[in-house]
C-alpha positions as CSV (number, residue, x, y, z in Angstrom):
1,X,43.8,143.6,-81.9
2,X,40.0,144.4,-81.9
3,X,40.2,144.3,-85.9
4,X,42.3,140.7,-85.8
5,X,39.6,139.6,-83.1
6,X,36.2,140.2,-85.3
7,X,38.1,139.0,-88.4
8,X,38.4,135.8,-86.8
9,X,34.7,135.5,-85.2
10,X,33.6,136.0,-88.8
11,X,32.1,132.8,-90.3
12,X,30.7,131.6,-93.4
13,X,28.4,128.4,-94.5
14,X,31.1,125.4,-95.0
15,X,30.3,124.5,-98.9
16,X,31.3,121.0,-100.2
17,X,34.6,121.3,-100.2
18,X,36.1,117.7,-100.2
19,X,40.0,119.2,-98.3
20,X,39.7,118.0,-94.7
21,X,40.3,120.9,-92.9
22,X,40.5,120.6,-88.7
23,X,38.2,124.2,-88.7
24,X,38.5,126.3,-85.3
25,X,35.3,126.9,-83.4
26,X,33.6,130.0,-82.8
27,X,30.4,130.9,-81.4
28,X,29.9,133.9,-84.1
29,X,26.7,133.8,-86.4
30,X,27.0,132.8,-89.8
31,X,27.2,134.9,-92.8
32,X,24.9,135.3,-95.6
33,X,25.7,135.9,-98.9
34,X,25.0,135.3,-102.3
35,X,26.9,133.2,-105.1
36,X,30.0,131.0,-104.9
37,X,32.9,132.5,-103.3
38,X,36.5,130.8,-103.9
39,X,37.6,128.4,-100.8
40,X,41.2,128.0,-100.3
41,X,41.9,125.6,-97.6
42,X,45.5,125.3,-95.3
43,X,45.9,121.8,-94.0
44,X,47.9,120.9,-90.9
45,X,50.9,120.5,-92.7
46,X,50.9,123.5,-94.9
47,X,49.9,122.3,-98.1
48,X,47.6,124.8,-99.8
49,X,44.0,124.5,-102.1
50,X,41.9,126.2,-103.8
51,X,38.8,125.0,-103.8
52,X,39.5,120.5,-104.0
53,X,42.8,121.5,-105.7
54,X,46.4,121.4,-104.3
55,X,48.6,124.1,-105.4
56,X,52.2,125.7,-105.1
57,X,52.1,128.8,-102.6
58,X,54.0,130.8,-105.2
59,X,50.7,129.7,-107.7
60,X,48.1,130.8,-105.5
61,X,47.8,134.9,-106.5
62,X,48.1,134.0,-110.6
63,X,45.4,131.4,-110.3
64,X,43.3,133.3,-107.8
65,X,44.3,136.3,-110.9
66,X,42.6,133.6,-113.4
67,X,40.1,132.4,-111.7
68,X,38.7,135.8,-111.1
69,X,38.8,137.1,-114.4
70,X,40.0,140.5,-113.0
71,X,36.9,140.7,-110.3
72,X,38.4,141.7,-107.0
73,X,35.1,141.5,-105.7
74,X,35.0,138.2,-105.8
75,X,34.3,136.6,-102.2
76,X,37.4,134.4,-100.9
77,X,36.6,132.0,-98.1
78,X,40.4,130.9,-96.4
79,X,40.2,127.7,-94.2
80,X,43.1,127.0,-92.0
81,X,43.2,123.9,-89.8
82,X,43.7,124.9,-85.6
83,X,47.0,123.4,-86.1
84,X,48.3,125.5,-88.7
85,X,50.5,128.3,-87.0
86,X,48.7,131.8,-86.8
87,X,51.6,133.8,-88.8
88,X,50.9,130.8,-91.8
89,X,46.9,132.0,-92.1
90,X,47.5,135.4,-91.7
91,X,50.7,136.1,-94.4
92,X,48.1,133.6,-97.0
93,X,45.0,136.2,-96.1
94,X,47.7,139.4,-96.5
95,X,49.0,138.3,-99.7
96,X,45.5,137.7,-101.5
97,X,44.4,141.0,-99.7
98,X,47.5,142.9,-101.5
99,X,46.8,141.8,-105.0
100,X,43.6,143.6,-105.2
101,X,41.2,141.4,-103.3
102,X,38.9,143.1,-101.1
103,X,36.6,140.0,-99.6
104,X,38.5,138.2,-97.8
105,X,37.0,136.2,-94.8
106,X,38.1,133.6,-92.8
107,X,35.6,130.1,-92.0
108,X,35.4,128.4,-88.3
109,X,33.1,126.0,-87.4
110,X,30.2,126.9,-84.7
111,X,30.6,126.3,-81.4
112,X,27.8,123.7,-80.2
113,X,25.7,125.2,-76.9
């Protein structure tokens, strides 16, 4: 539960990604990294992106595959709107993290005050 807990606090800047994405708040501090990392947004109803580009849930590991170039190291930013159910963002994290991925992080929006 801890582990589920701090993977959710975690954060990360919100680049210009054009998906509309409803983010959670959290009042964790941001991350700082280096380079681009891949965005793949959840919308309310389901429909999944990567980066401003809607895709078919049974595309996302071969293009994430070509994308990448064979780099798991590459950083992966998922977004999933409050309104998308829990089991949803978790099962799209657990299948990127099983085919090789190691940074995988989820983005929320920062709580004001």
């Amino acid at each position: 539960m801890l582990v589920l807990l701090i993977v959710f606090m975690i954060t990360a800047p919100l680049l210009t990604v054009g998906v509309s994405v409803d983010l959670p708040k959290t009042k964790a501090s941001q991350l700082s990294s280096k380079g681009d990392p891949i965005i793949i947004s959840i919308k309310k109803n389901g429909e999944l992106y990567i980066q401003e580009r809607e895709i078919d849930t049974l595309q996302l590991l071969p293009r994430l595959k070509a994308i990448s170039s064979g780099n798991n190291n590459l950083r992966i930013y998922v977004r999933g709107d409050k309104d998308v159910p829990y089991g949803l963002v978790l099962d799209t994290i657990a299948k990127i993290k099983s085919s090789g991925f190691k940074k995988v992080a989820l983005v929320a929006k920062l709580q004001e005050g």
